[in-house]
N, C-alpha and C positions, 0 to 999 in steps of 0.2 A: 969374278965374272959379272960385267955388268948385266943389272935384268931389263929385260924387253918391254916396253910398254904395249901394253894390252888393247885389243880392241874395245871401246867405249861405248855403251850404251846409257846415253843423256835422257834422263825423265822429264828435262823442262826447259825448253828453248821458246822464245818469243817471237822472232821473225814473221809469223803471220801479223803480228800485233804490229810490228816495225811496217808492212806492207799494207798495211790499214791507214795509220797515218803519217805516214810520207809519203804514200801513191795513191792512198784511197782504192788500192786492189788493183790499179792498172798494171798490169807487167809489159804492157809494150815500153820497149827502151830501157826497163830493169835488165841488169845483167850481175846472173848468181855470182859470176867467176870473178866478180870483186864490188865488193860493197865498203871499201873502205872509203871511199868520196863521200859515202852518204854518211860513213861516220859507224857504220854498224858493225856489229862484234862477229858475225857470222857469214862466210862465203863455200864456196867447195873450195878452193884452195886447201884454206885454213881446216876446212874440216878432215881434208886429207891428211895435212899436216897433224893434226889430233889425235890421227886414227881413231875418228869418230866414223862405228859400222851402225848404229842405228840410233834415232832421235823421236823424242816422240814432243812433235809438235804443237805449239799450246795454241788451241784459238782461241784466247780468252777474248771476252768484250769486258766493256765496263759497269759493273756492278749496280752503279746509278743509273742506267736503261730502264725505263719501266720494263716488263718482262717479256709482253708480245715483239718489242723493239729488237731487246737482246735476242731473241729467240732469231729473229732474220738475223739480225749481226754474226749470230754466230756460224749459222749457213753460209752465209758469205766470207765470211773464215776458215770455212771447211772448202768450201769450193774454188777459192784464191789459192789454197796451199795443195791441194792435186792438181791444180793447171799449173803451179810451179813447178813437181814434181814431176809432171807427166812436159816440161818441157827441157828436161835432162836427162833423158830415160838412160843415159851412159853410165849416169852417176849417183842416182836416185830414182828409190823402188818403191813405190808408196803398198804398204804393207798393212792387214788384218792380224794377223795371228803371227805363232813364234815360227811354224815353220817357213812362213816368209821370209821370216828375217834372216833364221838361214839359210837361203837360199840365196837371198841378197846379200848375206857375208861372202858368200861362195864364190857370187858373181863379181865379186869387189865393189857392190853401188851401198850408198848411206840407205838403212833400211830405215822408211823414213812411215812414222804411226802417228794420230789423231789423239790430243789427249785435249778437254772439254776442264775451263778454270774457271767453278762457280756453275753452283747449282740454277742460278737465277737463269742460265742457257735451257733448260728446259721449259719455262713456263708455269709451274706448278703444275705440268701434265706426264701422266707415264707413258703416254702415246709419243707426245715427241722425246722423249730418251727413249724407247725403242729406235723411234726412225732414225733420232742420231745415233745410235750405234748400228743400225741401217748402213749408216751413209760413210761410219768408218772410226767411227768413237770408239776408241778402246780405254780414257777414262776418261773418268769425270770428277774434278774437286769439288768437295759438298759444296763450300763455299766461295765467296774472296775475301774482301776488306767488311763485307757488311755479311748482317745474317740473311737466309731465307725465311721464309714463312716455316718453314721444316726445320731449319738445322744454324745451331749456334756457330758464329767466325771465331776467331781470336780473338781478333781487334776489333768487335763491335760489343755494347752492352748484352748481357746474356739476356736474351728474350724466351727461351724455350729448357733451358738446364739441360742442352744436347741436342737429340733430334725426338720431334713430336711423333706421334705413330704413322702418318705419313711420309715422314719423313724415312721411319725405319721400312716403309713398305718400299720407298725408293732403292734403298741399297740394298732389299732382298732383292727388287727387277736387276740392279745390276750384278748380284750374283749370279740369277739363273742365265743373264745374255751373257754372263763373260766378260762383261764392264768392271774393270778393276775402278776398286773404290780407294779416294786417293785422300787423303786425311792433314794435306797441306792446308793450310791457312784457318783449319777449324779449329773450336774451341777444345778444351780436354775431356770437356764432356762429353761433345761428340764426338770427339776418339772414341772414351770409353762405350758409351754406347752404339757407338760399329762394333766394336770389338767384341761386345756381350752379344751379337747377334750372329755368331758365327761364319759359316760357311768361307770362302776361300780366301787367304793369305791380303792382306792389305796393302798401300802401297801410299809413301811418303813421298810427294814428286820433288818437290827442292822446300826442304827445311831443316833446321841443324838443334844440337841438344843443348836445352837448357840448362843442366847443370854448368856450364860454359859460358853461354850468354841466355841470360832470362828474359829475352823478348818473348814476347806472347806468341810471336810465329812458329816459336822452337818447341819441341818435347819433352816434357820430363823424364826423369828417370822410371819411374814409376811405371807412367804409359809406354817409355821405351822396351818395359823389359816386359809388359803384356803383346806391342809389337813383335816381340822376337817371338814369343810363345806361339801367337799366333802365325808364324814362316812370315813373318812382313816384311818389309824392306825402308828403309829412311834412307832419302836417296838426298843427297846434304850441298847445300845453296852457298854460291859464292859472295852473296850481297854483303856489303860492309856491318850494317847495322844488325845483322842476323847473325854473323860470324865473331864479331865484334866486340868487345862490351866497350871500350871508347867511341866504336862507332856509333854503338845504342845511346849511349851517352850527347853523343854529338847532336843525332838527330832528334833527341828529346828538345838540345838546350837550344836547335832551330824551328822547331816546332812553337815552344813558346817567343822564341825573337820576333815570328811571324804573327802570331797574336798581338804582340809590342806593337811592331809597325805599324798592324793595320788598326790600330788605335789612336796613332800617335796622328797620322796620316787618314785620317775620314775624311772619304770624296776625294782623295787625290791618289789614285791606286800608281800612276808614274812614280810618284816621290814611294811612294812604297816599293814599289819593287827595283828601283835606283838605290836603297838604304837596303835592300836585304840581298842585293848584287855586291853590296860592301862589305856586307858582314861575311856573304860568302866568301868574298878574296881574301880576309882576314882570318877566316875560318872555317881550311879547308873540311872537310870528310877526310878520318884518320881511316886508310884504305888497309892497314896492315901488310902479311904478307901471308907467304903458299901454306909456311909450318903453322898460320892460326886454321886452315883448314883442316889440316893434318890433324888436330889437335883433337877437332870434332871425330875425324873419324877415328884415330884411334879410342876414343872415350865410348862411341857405340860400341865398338869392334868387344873392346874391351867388357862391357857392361852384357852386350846381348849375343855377341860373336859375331866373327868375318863372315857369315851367311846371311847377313842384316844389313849389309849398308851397302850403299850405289850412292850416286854421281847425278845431281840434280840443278847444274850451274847457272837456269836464271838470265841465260846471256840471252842480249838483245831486249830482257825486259824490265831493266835497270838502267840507273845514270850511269851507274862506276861499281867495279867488280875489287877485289881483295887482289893487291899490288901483286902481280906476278899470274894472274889468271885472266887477263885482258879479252883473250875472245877464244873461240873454240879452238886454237891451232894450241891450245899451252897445256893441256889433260897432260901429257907426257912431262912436265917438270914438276905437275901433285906426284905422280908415282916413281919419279924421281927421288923426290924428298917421303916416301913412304919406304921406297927401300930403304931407304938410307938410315931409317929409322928401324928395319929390322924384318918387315912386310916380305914373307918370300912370294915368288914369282902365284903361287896357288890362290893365296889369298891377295893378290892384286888383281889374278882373272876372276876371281869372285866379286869384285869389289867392281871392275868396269861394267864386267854385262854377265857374266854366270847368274848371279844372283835375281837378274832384272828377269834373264828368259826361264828361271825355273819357278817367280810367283807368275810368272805369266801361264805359262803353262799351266801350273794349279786352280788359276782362274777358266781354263780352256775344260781343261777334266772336271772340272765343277759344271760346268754348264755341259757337259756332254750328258754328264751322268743325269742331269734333271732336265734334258731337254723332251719330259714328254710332262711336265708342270705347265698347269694355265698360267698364260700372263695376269699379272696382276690388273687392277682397274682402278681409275680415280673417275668421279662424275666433270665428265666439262665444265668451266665457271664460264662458257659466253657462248 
């Protein structure tokens, strides 16, 4: 008996980020009901096609903002992606909590959440992480590509060995709001210390296991199997280089070509990027296929159990996704090839959205239970 693909709940979609810079936020003349002209991985068609029932939208800014900058950016990333929402109210539900969401399965609309990429969106203030979970944040990744003042990335020099005590004052605020702390793109230290800090269940939005490929974006086994302890979820990214280890490879040995040129070529950035438009035809990005997905997820499943892993694919905020996962319409040929691999029908609904709305929920009962706790405080710097 063929099995049915599952309704999808996606921890990490871009599209605000795609409507930043292609539109600069205007939506007059965008039209959701197809974005393939513009080139982009996500429409409602496709997310039909996906049986994608809820997403949780990233408005990430860019890391390199000084911090009051990012702080507006990322307001106006929150408020581009409810005027898009709130201009297909047929088809999309712009959702706070899990019983939204089902309600918004109910109704057949994408139930559609606010998830905050990088710490550096709050400002070093606990005042504005309240107001953005105000205004509809339901997570926040400590970091992105750089550290904060508070909390070590992956891919930047370890400045802090995790998070400094402020930093830990941070992810106690977002236990007591209900702000799921999302442990993508930080360092292992600061995995570990969220994790030593208790309170409710964590959440990986799109990263995959190192044991697999050792990019620094990925998990080890070690923190994976403190994740599971702690009810967390590693919810696993379609990017080449993450899924990869040719791809990690690829993008190492164009990292340094990019060095070459721009040495070879001083003051002449055209002859530079003419010479690394070369090397790219010559040398594409090894994209793979669906079973190096598969691969990851059986390796969690396997290491910390089918109560652990979700679905965190990244699309719209990448170049190129892993050959056979091209944009939101293809969820259904991963669980394809997971049956196919032995995955019964139980642990595929676990693995689309079970899992996503029971840490959420554990995040919702955590904050109920301590909603008579003072907010934390930091002193203003200005």
């Amino acid at each position: 008996m063929e099995t049915a693909s599952p309704l999808v709940w996606d921890g990490h979609n871009d599209v605000p980020e795609q409507l930043r810079e292609r539109r600069q936020d205007v939506l007059d003349g965008f039209d959701f009901n197809d974005t393939r002209p513009l080139g982009m991985m996500t429409d409602l068609p496709r997310l039909r096609a996906g049986n994608v029932g809820a997403q949780f939208w990233s408005v990430y800014v860019s890391a390199t903002l000084p911090e009051p900058q990012a702080v507006q950016a990322t307001l106006e990333q929150i408020d581009v992606m409810k005027r898009l929402i709130a201009r297909y109210p047929a088809d999309m539900q712009f959702c706070t909590d899990a019983q939204c969401v089902e309600a918004s399965w109910k109704a057949g609309r994408v139930a559609s959440l606010i998830g905050m990429e990088g710490g550096h969106s709050i400002g070093g203030s606990l005042a504005v992480l309240r107001q953005m979970y105000a205004l509809g944040a339901r997570y926040m990744t400590l970091t992105h590509f750089r550290n904060t003042a508070w909390a070590d990335s992956a891919t930047d020099a370890p400045a802090h060995d995790g998070l400094t005590p402020f930093g830990e004052k941070v992810v106690r605020e977002m236990h007591r709001l209900g702000m799921l702390v999302d442990l993508a793109h930080v360092s292992e230290a600061t995995m570990r210390d969220v994790l030593a800090l208790g309170g409710p269940p964590p959440m990986v939005s799109h990263s995959n296991a190192r044991a697999i490929n050792d990019h620094a974006r990925n998990v080890s086994d070690d923190t994976l199997r403190l994740i599971g302890a702690r009810g967390g979820i590693v919810m696993v990214n379609f990017y080449p280089p993450y899924v990869l280890e040719a791809a990690r490879q690829w993008s190492a040995a164009r990292d340094g070509e990019v060095a070459r040129l721009k040495a070879l070529h001083r003051g002449a950035p055209e002859a530079e990027a003419a010479a690394l438009a070369a090397w790219d035809k010559v040398n594409p990005m090894p994209r793979g296929s669906i079973a190096d997905v598969a691969n990851h997820l059986d390796h969690i499943a396997r290491l910390i159990g089918a109560d652990h892993v979700g679905l965190g694919g990244d699309l719209d905020g990448v170049e190129a996704t892993i050959a056979g996962l091209d944009d939101v319409s293809r969820y259904p040929a991963l669980f394809a090839e997971l049956a196919r691999r032995g995955w019964p029908q139980g642990k595929l609904e676990k693995l689309a959205s079970r899992n996503m709305m029971r840490v959420m929920r554990a995040a919702e009962r955590f904050s109920q239970a301590h909603k008579g706790d003072t907010p934390l405080e930091n002193e203003t710097t200005f």
